[in-house]
N, C-alpha and C positions, 0 to 999 in steps of 0.2 A: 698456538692459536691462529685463526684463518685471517688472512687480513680483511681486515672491513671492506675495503675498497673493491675487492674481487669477488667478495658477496655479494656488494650490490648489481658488481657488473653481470652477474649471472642472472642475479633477477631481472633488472632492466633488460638485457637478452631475451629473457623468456617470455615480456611481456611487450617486447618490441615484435618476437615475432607470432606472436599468439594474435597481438592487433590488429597486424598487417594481412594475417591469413582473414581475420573477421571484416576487415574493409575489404578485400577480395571478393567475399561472395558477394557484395551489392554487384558485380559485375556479372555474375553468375546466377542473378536474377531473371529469369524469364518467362514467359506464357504459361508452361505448366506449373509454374511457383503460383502463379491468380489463377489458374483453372483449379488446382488444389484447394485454395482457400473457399472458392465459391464451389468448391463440391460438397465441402464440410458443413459451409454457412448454409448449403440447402438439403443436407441431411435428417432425416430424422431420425437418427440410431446416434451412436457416442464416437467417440473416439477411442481406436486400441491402437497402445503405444506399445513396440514391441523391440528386442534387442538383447544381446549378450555381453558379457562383461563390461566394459564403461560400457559401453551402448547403453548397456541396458541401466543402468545408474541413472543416464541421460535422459531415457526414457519418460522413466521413472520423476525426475526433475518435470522432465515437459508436461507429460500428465499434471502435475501440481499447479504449474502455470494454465494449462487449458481450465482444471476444474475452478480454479480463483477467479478466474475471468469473463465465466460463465458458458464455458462451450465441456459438457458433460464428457471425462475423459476418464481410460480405465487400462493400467499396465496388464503388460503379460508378459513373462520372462517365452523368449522365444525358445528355450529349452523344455522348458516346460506343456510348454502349447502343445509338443510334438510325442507328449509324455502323460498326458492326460485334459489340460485344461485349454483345449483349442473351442470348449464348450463356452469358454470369456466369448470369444466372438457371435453376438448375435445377428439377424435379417438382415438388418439397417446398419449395420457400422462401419467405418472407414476405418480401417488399418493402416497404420504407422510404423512402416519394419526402418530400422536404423544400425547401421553397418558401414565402417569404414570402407572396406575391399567389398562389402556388396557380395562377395562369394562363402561368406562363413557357413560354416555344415549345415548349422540349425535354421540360421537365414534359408539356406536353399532345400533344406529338407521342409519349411514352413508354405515358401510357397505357392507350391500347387495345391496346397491343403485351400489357402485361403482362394485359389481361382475355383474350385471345387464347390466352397460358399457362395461365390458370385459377388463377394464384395471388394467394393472399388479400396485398391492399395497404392499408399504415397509411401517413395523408397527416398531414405535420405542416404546417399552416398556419395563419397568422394573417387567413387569408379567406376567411370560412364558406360563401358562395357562391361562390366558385372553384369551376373544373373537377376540380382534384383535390380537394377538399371533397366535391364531389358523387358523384366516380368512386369515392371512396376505399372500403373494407369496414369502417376503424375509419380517424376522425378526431383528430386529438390538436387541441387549441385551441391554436393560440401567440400568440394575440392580441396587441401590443402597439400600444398609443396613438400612441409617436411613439420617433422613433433619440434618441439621445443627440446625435448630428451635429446642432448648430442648424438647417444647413440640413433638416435630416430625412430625409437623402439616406443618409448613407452607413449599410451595416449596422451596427449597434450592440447595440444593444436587441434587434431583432427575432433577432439572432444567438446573444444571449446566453440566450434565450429559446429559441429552440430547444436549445442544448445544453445547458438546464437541464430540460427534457423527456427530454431522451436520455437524462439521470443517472438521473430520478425511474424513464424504463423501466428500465434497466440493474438497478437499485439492487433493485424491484419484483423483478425473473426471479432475481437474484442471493441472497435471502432466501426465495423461494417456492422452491428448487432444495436450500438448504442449505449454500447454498458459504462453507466454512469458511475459516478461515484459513491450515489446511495445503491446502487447496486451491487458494487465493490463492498462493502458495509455489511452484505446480508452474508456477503463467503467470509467476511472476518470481524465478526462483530468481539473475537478476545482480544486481551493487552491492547499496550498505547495506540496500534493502529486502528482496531476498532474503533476505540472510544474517538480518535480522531473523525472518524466519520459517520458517528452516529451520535456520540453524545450531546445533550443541549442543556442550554445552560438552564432549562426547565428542570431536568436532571439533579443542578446543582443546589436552585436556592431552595428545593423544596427541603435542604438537610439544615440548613442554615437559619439561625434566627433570621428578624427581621427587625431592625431598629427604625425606630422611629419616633421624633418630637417633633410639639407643635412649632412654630416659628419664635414664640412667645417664650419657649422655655428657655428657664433659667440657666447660664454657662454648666453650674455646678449638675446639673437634672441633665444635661446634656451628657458631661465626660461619665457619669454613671451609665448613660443606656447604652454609652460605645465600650464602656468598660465591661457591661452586665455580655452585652451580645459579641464581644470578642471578636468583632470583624474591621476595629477599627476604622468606622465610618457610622453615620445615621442618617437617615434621610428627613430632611425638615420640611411641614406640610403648613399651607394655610388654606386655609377652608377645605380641607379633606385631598388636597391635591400637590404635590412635589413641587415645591417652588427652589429649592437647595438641597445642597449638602455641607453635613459637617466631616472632616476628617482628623487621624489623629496629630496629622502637619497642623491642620487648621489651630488646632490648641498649642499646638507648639508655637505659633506664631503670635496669638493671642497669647500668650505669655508674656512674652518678648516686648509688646507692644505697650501692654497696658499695667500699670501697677497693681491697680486695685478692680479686679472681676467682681464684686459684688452685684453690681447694675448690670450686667451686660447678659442678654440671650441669643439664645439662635441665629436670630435674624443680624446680631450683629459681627458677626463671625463666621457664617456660613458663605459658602459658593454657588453663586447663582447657577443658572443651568450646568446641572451637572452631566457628565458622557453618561451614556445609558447605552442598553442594547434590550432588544425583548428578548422574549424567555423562548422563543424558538430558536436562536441563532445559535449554528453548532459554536461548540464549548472552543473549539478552536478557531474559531473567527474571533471570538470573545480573547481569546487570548493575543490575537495580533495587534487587538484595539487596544488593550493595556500597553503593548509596547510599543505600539508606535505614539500613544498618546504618555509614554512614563507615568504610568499611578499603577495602583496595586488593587483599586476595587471599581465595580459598575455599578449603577441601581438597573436592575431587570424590571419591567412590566409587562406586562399581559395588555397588550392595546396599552389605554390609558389607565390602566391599572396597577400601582405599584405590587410588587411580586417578591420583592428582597433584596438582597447583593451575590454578588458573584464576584469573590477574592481570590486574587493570584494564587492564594496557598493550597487553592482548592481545583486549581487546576494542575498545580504541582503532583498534592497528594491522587491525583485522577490518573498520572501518568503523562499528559499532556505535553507538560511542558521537559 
């Protein structure tokens, strides 16, 4: 069996120097890295990402990042382009060729195809005298030293490097454009993230009962409508309007206190101003209010309109939390 110790030292190796090539390029930053970005930002055609082997994986990654982020992006295996689907590239599009050596076949059989087109191309390579370094319109540097692979063969470094370029472009057009968070929301509205940035707690209570007694009601008329409506709280109203709450600590404590509950309602057991949030506040604001304030339920309104509760459980079952 391998010793533990030398496995980690391999790993911490590889990502000591996978790091160190990625803080590198902030050096390797220059004028046509921002002429690139604002070529793109003042594009009207998409982005083709283009590449072979990890390249093209990398590609493939960067694309995902550009179209999440809002700058319209679209892969093309650079073997392929030269084999039929060089018809990907339309009028408008900036081209994205990505290649370690910059000299790879289908890189440089690609091209002249794409000067042909007339559309402006950014070459990301770590080979500043390569073909595509020379051919390119905007250069991006992805220089690295050496792979992580001992033998310095297999892609590593030089991989991770390029799709630490593709973030910094992405990241660049995604802040220069504006793109918000409800924007972010519209490219991912499935699972926990979505729901993080689109769900409200409008969303929530409309599933939910809504309990609620008068201030007047009796202890016992009380533990019934938190019992009936299962959200372990009620909201107590005098003259049509939230003056408290009850919760099921509340009764626990009223236990504790009193012997005999017979005489006692709402009002004597209840918690004056209770935390609330309106019913547009995404679901997950609503959840940082629970935990920084420790309780497990809100009253939601609508303006001055009580609306329901919104319960930790239901941000759970949401994915949320």
């Amino acid at each position: 069996m391998n010793d533990i110790q030398s496995i980690l030292s391999i790993a911490k190796r590889t990502l000591e120097i996978e790091s160190k090539a990625i803080a590198n390029l902030i050096e390797l930053l220059d004028e046509q890295f921002a002429q690139a970005v604002q070529f793109i930002l003042e594009s009207q055609g998409r982005v083709v990402v283009s590449g072979v082997g990890k390249s093209a994986i990398v590609a493939s990654k960067i694309v995902a990042t550009l179209n999440s982020t809002g700058t319209p992006a679209i892969f093309m295996h650079a073997a392929d382009a030269i084999h039929g689907d060089l018809g990907t590239i339309q009028e408008n599009d900036v081209v994205i060729c990505i290649s370690k050596s910059g000299n790879t076949p289908e890189i440089k059989a690609l091209l002249p195809l794409i000067k042909i087109g007339k559309n402006k191309l950014i070459g990301i390579t770590g080979n500043m005298d390569s073909m595509l370094a020379k051919q390119a319109d905007f250069v991006l540097n992805s220089y690295v030293e050496k792979e992580a692979c001992p033998n310095n063969l297999a892609p590593t470094t030089s991989t991770s490097a390029q799709m630490a370029m593709g973030d910094a472009l992405a990241i660049c057009l995604l802040e220069l454009k504006g793109f918000s968070s409800a924007d972010f929301a519209k490219y991912h509205p499935g699972g926990a993230l979505g729901k993080k940035l689109y769900l409200r707690v409008a969303d929530i209570v409309v599933n939910n009962e809504k309990p609620l007694v008068d201030i007047n009601t009796s202890v016992k008329d009380v533990i019934v409508e938190i019992s009936s409506k299962m959200l372990g709280v009620t909201a107590v109203t005098e003259n049509n309007k939230v003056v408290g709450i009850v919760t099921d600590g509340d009764i626990r404590r009223m236990l504790s206190k009193y012997d005999n509950i017979s005489g006692l309602t709402a009002k004597d057991i209840m918690t004056s101003n209770p935390k609330s949030v309106d019913i547009d506040t995404l679901a997950i604001n609503a959840l940082k209010l629970l935990q920084e304030k420790s309780i497990s339920q809100l009253l939601a309104f609508d303006g001055d309109t009580y609306a329901g509760v919104v319960h930790i459980h239901n941000l759970i079952n949401e994915g949320i939390l």
